[in-house]
N, C-alpha and C positions, 0 to 999 in steps of 0.2 A: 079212131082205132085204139083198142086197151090192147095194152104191149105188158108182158111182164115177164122180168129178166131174173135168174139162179143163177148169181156169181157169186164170187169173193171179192170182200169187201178192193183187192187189188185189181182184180179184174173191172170191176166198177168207176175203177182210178181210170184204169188204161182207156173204157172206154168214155170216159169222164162225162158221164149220166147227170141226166137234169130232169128231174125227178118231178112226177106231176100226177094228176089224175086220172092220167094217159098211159102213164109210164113210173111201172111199180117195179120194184125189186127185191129179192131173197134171197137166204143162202140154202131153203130149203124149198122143196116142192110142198108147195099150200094149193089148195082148191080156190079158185077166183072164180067169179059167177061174170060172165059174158065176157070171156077170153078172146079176140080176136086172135093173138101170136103168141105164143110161148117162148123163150128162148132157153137151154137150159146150158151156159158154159161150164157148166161142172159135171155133164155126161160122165159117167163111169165106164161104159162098156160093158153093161151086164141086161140080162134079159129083166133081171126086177124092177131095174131104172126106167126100160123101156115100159115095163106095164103099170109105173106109176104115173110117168109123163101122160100114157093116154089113157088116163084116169080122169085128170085135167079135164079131158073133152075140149079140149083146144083146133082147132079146125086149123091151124098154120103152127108147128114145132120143128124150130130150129135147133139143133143138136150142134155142140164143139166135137167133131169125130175128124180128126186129121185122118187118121187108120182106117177105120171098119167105112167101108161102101153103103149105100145105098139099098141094097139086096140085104142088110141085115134090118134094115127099117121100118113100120108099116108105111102105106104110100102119103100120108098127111106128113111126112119127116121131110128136113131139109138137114145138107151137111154145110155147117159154114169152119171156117179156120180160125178156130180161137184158143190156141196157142198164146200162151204169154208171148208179150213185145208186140204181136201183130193186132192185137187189138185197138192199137194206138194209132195205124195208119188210117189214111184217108177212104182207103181201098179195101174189101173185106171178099175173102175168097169164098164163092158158093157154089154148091153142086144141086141139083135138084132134077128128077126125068118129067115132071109135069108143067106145063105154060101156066095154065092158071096159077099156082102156085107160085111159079118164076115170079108174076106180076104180087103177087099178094108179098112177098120176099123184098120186091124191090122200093113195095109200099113200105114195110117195115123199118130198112134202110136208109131209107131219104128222110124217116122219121128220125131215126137214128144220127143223123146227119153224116152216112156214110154210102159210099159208090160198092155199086154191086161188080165183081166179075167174075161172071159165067166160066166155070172153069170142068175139064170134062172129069164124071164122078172116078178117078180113081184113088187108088190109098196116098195119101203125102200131099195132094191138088199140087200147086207146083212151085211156090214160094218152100213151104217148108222142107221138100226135096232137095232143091238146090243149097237150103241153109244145112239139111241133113246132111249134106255131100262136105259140105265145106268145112264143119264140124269134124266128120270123119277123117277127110283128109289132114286134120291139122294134129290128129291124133295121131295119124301114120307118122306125123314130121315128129310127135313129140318121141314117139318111139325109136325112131331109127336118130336121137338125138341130135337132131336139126336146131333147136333152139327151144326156149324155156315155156310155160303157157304163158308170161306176162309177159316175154320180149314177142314173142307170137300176136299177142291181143293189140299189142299198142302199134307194131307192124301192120297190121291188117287195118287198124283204124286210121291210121296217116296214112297207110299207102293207097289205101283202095275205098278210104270213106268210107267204113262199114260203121255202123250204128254203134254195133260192138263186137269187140275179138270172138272167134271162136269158142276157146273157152268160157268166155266170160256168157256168150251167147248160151250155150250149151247147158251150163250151170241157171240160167232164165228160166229156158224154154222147162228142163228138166230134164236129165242125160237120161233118164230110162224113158222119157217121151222119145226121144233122140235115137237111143238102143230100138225101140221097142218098131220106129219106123222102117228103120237100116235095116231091120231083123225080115220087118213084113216084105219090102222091095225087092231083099237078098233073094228070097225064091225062088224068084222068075228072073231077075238081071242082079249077075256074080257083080257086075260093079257097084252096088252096093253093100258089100258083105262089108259088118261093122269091124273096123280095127281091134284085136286081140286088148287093148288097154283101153279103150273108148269098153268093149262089153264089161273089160274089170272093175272100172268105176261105178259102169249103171249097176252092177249087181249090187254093188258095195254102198249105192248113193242112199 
């Protein structure tokens, strides 16, 4: 199976590729002649992106879309979570509405040397929700001046084993990745509406 992956050079790190003539990699969308998967962790969210990926003619295209669903995809798309930090786990978040594809998906991954879970297609899958919320909430503590973002970060890592503090997290991921989810969620469920100094920063990052 030819696999060929559009990261950054960090992204590359995270998912720390071993590089073959199986498994090629870029930072830009090139034409490859008998494509089996695509993957592209550097989706932008724009319809240009989209019409150059199936330019490709790639018959399997995995897209980094935390946000935008499925319904904004043609049907050969898959949504995985590739968010900085999560590309380093063992586990890799997927959305997808087709079986054949599921299977073709799960082929790519075991290449990959990473576990598929099926997760249902909506905006945030469900890792990065959870880390959105905890993020936000730790912005409300910085606002209503609870404690500092480094006595917060190094709390959160002794207390509860987090990878890393909130802040510290948030600053990773990218606070306008971060704004930009809390913003989509807020919507439809008020308990995600981003904190007044969490939106300050993403504007400002």
């Amino acid at each position: 199976m030819k696999i060929h992956i559009i990261a950054s050079e960090e992204q590359k790190k995270e998912l720390n590729l071993r590089l073959n003539t199986d498994i090629t990699w870029s930072e830009q969308i090139s034409a490859i002649d008998s494509l089996d998967c695509l993957i592209d962790l550097l989706y932008n969210h724009s319809s240009e992106r989209i019409v150059a990926l199936k330019k490709t003619n790639a018959p399997l295209i995995l897209v980094n879309s935390v946000i935008q669903t499925l319904i904004h995809f043609p049907e050969n798309f898959v949504r995985i979570n590739g968010w900085p930090t999560f590309l380093k786990r063992e586990i890799v978040e997927v959305a997808a509405n087709d079986e054949t594809l599921k299977k073709k998906t799960e082929q790519v991954c075991s290449i990959l040397e990473k576990k598929v879970e099926w997760v249902p297609d909506i905006a945030g899958f469900v890792t990065p929700r959870v880390v959105g919320m905890i993020i936000n909430e730790a912005y409300f503590a910085l606002e209503e001046n609870v404690s500092t973002k480094e006595e917060t970060d190094i709390a959160m890592k002794l207390g509860t084993n987090y990878p890393y503090g909130p802040f510290e997290w948030a600053q990773l991921i990218g606070l306008k990745n971060v704004f930009s989810l809390l913003e989509t969620l807020s919507q439809s469920q008020y308990r995600y509406k981003p904190c007044t100094l969490l939106k300050q920063e993403a504007l400002l990052s």
